[in-house]
C-alpha positions as CSV (number, residue, x, y, z in Angstrom):
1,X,66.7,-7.6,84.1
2,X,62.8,-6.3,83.5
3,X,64.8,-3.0,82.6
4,X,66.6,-5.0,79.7
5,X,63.3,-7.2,78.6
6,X,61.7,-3.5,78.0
7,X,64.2,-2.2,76.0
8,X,65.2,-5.0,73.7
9,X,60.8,-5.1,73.4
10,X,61.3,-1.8,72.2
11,X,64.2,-2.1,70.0
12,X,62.2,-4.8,68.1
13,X,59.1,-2.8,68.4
14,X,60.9,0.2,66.7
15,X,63.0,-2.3,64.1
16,X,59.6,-3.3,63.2
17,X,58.3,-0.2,62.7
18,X,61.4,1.4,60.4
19,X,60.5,-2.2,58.3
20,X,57.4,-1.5,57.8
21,X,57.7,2.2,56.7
22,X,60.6,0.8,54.3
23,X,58.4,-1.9,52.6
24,X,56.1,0.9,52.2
25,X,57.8,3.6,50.6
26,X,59.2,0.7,48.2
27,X,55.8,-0.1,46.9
28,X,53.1,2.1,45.6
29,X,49.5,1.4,45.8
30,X,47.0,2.3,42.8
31,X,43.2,1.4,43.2
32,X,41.2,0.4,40.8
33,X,37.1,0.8,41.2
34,X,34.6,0.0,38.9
35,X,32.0,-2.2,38.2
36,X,33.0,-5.8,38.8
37,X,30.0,-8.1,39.5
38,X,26.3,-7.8,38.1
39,X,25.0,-6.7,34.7
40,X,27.2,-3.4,34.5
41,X,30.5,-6.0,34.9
42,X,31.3,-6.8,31.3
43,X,32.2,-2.9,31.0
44,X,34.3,-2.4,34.5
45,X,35.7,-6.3,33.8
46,X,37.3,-5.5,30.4
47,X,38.7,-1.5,31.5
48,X,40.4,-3.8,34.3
49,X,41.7,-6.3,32.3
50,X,43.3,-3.7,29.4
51,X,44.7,-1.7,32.1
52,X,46.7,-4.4,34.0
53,X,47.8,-5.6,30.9
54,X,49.7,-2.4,30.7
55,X,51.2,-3.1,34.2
56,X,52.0,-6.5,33.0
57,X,54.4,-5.6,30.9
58,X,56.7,-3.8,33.4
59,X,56.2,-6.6,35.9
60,X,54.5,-4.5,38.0
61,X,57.9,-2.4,38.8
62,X,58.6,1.2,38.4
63,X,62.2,2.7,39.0
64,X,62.7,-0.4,41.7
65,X,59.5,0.5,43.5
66,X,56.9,-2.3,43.6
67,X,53.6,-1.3,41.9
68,X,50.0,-2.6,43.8
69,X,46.7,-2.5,42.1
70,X,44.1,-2.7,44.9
71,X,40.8,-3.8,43.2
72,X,37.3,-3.0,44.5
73,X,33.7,-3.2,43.0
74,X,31.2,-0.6,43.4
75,X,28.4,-2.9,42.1
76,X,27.1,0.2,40.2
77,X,25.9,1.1,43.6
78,X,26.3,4.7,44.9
79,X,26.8,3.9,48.9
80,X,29.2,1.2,47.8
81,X,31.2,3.4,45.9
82,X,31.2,5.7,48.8
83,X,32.4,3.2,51.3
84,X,35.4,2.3,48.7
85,X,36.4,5.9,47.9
86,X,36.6,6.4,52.0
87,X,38.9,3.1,52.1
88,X,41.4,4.8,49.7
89,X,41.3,8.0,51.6
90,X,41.9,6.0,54.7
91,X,44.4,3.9,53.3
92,X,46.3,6.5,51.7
93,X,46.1,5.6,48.3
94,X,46.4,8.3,46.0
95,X,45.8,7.6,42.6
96,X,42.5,6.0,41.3
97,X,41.3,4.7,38.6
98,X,38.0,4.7,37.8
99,X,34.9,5.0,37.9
100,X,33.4,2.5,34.8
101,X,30.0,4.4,34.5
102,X,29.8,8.4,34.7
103,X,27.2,8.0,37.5
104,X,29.5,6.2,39.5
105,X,32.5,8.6,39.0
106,X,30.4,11.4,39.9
107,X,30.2,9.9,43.3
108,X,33.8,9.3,43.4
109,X,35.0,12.5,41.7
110,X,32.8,14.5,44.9
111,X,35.0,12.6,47.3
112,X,38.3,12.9,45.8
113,X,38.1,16.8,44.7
114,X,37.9,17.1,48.6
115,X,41.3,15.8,48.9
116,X,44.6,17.9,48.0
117,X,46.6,15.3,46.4
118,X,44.1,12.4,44.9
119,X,43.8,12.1,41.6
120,X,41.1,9.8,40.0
121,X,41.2,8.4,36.2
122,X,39.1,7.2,34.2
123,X,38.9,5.2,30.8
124,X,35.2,5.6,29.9
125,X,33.3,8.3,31.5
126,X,31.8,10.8,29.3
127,X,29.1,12.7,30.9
128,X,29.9,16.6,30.1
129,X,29.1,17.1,34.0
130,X,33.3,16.9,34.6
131,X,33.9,18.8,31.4
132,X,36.4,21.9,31.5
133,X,37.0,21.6,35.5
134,X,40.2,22.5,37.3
135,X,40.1,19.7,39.7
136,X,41.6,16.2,40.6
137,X,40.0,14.2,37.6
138,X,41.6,12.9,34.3
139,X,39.9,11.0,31.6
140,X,40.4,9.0,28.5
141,X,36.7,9.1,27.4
142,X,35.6,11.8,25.0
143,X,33.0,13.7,26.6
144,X,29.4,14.5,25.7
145,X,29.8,17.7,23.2
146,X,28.9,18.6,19.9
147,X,32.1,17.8,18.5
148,X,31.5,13.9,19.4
149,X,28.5,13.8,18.0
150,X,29.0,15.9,14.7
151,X,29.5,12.4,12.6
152,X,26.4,10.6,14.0
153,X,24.4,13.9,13.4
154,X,25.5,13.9,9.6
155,X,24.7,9.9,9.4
156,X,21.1,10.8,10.8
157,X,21.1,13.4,8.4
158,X,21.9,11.4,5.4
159,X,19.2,8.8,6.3
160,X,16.7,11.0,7.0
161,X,15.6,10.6,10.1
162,X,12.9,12.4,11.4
163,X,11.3,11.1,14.3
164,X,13.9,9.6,17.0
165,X,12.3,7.4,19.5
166,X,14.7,6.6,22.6
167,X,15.5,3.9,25.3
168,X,17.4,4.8,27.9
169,X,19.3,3.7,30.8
170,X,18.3,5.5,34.1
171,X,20.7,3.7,36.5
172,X,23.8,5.5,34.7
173,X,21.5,8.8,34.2
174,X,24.9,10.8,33.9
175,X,25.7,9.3,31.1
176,X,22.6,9.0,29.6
177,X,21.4,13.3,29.8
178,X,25.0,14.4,29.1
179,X,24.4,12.1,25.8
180,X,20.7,13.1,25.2
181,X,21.4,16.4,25.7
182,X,23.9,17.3,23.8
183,X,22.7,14.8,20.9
184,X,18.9,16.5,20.8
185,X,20.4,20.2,20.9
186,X,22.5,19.4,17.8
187,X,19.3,17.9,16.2
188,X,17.3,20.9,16.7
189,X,19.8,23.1,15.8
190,X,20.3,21.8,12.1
191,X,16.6,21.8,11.9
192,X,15.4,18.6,13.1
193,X,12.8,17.8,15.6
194,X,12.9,16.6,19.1
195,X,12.9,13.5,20.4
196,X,9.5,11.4,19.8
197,X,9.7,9.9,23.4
198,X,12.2,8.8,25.5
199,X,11.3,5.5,27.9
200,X,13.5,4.2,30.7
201,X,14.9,0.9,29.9
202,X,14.4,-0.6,33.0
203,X,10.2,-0.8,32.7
204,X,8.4,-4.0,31.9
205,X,9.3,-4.7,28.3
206,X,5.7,-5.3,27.3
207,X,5.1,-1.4,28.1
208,X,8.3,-0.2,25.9
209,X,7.0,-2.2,22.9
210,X,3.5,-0.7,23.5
211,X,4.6,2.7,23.4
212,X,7.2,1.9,19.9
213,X,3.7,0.6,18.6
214,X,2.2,3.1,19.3
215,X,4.2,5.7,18.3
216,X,5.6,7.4,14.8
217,X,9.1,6.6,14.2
218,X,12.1,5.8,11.9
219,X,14.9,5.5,14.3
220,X,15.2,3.9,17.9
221,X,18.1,5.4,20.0
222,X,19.1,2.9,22.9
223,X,21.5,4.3,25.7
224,X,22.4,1.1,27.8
225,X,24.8,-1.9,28.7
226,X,25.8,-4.2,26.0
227,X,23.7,-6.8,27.8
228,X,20.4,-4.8,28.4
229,X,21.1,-3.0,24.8
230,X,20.9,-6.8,23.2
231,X,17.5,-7.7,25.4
232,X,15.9,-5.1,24.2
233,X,16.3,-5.3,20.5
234,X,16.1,-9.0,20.9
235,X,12.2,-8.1,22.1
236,X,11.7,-5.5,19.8
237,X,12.5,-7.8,16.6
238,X,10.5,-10.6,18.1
239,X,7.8,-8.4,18.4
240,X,7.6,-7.6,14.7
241,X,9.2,-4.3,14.7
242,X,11.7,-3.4,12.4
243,X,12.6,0.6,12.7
244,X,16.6,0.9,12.5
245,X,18.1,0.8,15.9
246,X,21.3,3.2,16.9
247,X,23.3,1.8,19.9
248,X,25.3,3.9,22.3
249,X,29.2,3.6,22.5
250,X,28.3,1.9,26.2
251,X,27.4,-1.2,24.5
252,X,29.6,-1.7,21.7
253,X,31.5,-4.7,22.8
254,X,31.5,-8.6,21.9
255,X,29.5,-9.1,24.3
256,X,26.2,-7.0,22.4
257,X,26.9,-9.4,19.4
258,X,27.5,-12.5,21.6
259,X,24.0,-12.2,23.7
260,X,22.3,-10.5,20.6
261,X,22.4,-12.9,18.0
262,X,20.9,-12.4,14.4
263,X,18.7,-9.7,16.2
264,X,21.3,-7.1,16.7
265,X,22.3,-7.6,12.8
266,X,22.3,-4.0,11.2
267,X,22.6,-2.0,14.5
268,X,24.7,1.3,14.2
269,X,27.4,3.2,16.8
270,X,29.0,5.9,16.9
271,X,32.4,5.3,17.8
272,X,36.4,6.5,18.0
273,X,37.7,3.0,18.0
274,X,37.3,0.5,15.0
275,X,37.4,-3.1,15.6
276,X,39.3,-3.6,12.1
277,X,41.7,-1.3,12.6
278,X,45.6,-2.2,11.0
279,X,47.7,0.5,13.2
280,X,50.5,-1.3,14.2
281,X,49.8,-0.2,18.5
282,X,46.3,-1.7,17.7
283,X,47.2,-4.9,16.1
284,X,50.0,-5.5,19.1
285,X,47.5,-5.1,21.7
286,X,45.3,-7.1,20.2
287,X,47.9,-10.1,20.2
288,X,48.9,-9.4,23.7
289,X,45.4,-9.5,24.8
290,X,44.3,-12.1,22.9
291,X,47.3,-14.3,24.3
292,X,46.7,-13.6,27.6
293,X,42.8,-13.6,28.4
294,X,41.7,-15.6,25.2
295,X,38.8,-13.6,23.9
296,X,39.6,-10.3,21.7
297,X,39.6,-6.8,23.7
298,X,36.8,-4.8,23.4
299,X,36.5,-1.0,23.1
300,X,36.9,-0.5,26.4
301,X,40.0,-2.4,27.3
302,X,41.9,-0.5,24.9
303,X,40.7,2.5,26.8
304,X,41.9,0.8,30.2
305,X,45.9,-0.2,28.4
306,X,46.2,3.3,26.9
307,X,45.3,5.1,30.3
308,X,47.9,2.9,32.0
309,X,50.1,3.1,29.4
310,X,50.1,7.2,30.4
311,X,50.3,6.4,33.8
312,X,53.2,4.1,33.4
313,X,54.8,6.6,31.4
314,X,54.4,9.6,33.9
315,X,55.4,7.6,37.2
316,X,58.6,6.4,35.5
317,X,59.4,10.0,35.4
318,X,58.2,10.5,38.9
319,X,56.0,8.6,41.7
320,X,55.4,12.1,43.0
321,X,51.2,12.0,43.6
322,X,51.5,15.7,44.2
323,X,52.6,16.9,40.6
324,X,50.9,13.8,38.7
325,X,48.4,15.6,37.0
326,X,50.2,18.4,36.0
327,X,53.0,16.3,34.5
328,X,50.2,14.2,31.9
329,X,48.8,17.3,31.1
330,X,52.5,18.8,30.4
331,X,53.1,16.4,28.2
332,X,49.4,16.9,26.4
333,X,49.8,14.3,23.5
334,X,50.2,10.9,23.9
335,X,50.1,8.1,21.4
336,X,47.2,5.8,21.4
337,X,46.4,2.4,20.2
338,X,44.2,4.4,17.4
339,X,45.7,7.9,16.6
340,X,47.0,10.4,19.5
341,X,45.6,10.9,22.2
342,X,45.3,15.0,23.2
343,X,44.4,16.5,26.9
344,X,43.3,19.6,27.2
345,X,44.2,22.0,30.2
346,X,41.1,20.8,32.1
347,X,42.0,16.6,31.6
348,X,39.7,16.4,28.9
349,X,40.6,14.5,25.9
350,X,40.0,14.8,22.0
351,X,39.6,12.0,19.3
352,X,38.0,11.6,16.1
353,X,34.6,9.9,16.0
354,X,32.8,7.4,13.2
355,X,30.2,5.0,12.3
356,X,30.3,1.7,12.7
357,X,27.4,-1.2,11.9
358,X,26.8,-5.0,13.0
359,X,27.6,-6.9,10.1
360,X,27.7,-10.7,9.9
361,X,28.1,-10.7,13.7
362,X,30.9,-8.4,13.4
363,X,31.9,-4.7,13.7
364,X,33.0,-3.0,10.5
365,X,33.3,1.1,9.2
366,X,30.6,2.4,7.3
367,X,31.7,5.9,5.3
368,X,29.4,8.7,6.3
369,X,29.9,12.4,4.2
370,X,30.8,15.0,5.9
């Protein structure tokens, strides 16, 4: 009898088992990190939201295999973003997207290049530190090069603007020298002059104001969050000062307007996605987003539906991890929600950039020659 009790234990002990290897190879999990909570949310909230959209309209099913988005928040914090990219390792899960900021993904894109068959995807980060790299990282995101920047170089040009004064962001500081860098190079290089200064955005406002006082300029470059970007030029137009203000693709969403106001009226980005746009993809994303979160998409959820749109598209071919990237980058050209979409052999991706300016608390094109 205590013979028969251990086998039928056993039997149900190995049924159990073979279930729950089944269940498992019917379901394949995708993480999702990024920014979730705190000031840096608004970007990592709206990549989220366009990219589950994408898996919305497949009902979260690929070829009969159940498809899991496992959601974690870094907080824009480096040791939390290293405790969620070891979770994935330990978990198994081989395909993540994100980072929202390039100094998060740099902590991410350490940890997963140690891996054989991880891949990690983002929608938004740009720093030139990934840039032509045969390794496990895929991105969206134009990055940091002199290509980008050639239209916002001609629109300084036609201004003439001289004497650049700039605000930056030093908690995404990836971001913020791959953007510098490049930008101040291509200055030089037609002739202009370095930058005037360059202040960290996170010091007492009082002392930023001081120094722009203080300090010859016609143009103030700001390299932040939507939310910090609109602070500051909120303070800076209370304060009296009206220099012309460039904002950084990182904060062009509604949200800039939205905490902004009046103040942010006449601000100017350099962009590849226009808010007015009539392409029929656009216009259908737009109604599909609008529908189902009730506000309008910002730039940055159309970069989180078109990457799962590719990664929809390649796992219906195959849910093989192994051969993931090599199949999107087979492929090379995908259609976007504005124009195509190109990778390179290295992952990196190429899309026309223009201006755009804050009109009547709106986003519109503003033609720049060439």
């Amino acid at each position: 009898m205590k013979n028969i009790k251990i086998f039928i234990s056993l039997l149900i002990a190995c049924i159990f088992f073979i279930g729950c290897n089944e269940k498992n190879e019917d379901e394949l999990k995708i993480g999702f990190l990024a920014g979730l909570s705190g000031k840096y949310s608004a970007l990592g909230i709206d990549i989220r939201d366009g990219f589950l959209l994408a898996f919305d309209e497949i009902d979260y099913t690929i070829n009969e295999k159940k498809i899991r988005i496992i959601q974690k928040d870094d907080k824009q914090d480096k040791k939390e973003a290293q405790k969620v990219i070891e979770y994935f390792i330990k978990n198994d899960i081989k395909i993540i997207v994100g980072n929202a900021t390039s100094s998060m993904t740099k902590i991410s894109f350490d940890e997963v290049n140690k891996q054989k068959e991880m891949l990690l995807f983002s929608a938004t980060a740009s720093s030139n530190e990934f840039s032509s790299k045969d390794d496990n990282f895929l991105r969206t995101q134009v990055e940091s090069s002199a290509k980008r920047y050639k239209t916002l170089l001609n629109y300084v040009d036609s201004k003439g603007y001289e004497k650049i004064f700039v605000i930056y962001d030093s908690k995404n500081l990836s971001y913020a020298n791959g953007y510098l860098q490049v930008f101040q190079e291509m200055l030089v290089q037609s002739g202009g002059n370095k930058f005037v200064e360059a202040m960290d955005l996170n010091n007492n406002y009082e002392t930023i104001i001081d120094a722009l006082k203080t300090t010859k300029n016609d143009l103030i470059l700001i390299v932040g969050n939507s939310i910090d970007s609109a602070n500051i030029i909120q303070y800076i137009r209370h304060s009296k000062i009206t220099t012309d203000i460039l904002g950084s693709g990182w904060a062009k969403t509604t949200d800039f307007i939205t905490n902004g106001g009046k103040s942010v009226e006449g601000v100017v980005f350099s962009t590849g996605y226009d808010d007015n746009s009539k392409d029929k993809n656009f216009l259908e994303f737009v109604n599909k987003f609008e529908k189902k979160y009730k506000v309008k998409p910002s730039v940055f959820a159309a970069q989180g539906y078109e990457l799962g749109k590719i990664l929809i598209e390649n796992l219906l071919i195959s849910t093989e991890t192994k051969t993931l990237k090599s199949r999107i980058l087979q492929t090379s050209k995908y259609s976007g929600l504005q124009g195509d979409i190109i990778f390179d052999k290295y992952g990196d991706v190429d899309r026309d950039y223009f201006m755009m300016e804050v009109k009547n608390q709106s986003f519109e094109k503003i033609n720049v020659q060439n």
